[in-house]
C-alpha positions in Angstrom: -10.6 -124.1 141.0 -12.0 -121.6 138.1 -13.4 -123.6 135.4 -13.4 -122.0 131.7 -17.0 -122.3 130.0 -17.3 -124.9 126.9 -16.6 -123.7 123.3 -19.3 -123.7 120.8 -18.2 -124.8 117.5 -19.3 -122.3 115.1 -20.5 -120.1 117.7 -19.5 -116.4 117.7 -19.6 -116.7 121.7 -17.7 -118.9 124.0 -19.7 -117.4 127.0 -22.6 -118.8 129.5 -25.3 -116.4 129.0 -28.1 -115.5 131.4 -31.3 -113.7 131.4 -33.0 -112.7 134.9 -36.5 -110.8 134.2 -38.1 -109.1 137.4 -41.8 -108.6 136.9 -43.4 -106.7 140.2 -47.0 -107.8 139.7 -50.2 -106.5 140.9 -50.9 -108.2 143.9 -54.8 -109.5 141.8 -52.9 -110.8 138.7 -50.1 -112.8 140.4 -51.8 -116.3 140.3 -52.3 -115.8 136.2 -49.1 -114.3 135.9 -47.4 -117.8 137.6 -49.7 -119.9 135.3 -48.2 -117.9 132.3 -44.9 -118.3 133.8 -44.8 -122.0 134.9 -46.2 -122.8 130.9 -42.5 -121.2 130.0 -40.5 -123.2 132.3 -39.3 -126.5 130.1 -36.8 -128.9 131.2 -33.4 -128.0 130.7 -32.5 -129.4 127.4 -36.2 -129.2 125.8 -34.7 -126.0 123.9 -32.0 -125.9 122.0 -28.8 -124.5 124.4 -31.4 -124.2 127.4 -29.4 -125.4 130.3 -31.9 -124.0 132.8 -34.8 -122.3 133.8 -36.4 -121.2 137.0 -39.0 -118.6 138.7 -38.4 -117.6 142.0 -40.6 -115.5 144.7 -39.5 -112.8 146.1 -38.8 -113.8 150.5 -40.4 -110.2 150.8 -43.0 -109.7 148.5 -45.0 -112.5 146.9 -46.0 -110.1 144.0 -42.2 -110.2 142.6 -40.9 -113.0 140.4 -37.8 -113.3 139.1 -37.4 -115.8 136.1 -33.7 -116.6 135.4 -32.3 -118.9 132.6 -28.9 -119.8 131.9 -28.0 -120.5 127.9 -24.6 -122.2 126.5 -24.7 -119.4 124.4 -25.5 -115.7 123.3 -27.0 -117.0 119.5 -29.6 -119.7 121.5 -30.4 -116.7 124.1 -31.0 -114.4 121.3 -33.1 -117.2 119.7 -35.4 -117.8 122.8 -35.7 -113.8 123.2 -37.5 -114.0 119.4 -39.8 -117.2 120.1 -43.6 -117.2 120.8 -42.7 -118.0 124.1 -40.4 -115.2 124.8 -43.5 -113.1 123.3 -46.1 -114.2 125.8 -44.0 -113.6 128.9 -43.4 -109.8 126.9 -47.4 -109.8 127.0 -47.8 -110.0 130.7 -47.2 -106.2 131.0 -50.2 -104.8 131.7 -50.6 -107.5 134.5 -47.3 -105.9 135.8 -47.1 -102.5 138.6 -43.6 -101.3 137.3 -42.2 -102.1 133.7 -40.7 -105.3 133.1 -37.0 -105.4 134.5 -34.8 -107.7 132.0 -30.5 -108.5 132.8 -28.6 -110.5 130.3 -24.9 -112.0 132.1 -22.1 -113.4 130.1 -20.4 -115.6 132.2 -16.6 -116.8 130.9 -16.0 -118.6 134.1 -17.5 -120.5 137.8 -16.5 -121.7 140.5 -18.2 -123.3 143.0 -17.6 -125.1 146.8 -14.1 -125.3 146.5 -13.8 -121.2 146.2 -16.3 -121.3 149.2 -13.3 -123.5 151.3 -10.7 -121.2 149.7 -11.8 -118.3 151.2 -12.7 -119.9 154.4 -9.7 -122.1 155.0 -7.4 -118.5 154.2 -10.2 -116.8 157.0 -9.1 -119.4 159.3 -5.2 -118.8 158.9 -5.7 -115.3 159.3 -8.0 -115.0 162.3 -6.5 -114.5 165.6 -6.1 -117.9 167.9 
């Protein structure tokens, strides 16, 4: 089942928004970079319309991070992207091989296990015997 994303009151987007930054780092920098990176990462809730935040390691190269948070909306992303916070993880680019690889995702909808078992259950019917 599809679920539509909450409504904001007063908010000019109805829309999930996410923001995945890549940062390939050089290979003598990565344990400052993950310092500067875990002092981002606040419980979901600490800031205003933060529903999460996470940094995750590349499987095939330990010098790639990705940091992905999800927002209820496009105004509190925007807000984060001007905080001192957003700033300092801006100022990790000389610490960085390539530039700084930023995505923002507006989301209208999810699903979840029970598209997984959709799919799976219509596999099934149409799979020889």
């Amino acid at each position: 089942m599809k679920r539509q994303m909450p409504k904001s009151e007063g908010s000019l987007s109805t829309m999930m928004n996410v923001i995945r930054t890549i940062m390939n780092v050089f290979p003598e920098k990565q344990k400052e970079v993950l310092q500067t990176l875990l002092s981002m990462v606040t419980p979901a809730g600490e800031e205003k319309g933060c529903l999460s935040y996470g940094i995750y390691s590349d499987i095939q190269d330990e010098n790639v991070f990705n940091l992905i948070s999800e927002w209820e909306t496009r105004e509190q992303l925007d807000q984060h992207m001007r905080s001192d916070r957003f700033s300092v993880l801006l100022g990790t680019k000389s610490f960085l091989i390539d530039p700084m690889k930023i995505q923002i995702f507006a989301v209208s909808d999810t699903e979840g296990m029970e598209a997984v078992n959709a799919v799976r259950k219509k596999m099934k019917r149409i799979s020889p015997a």
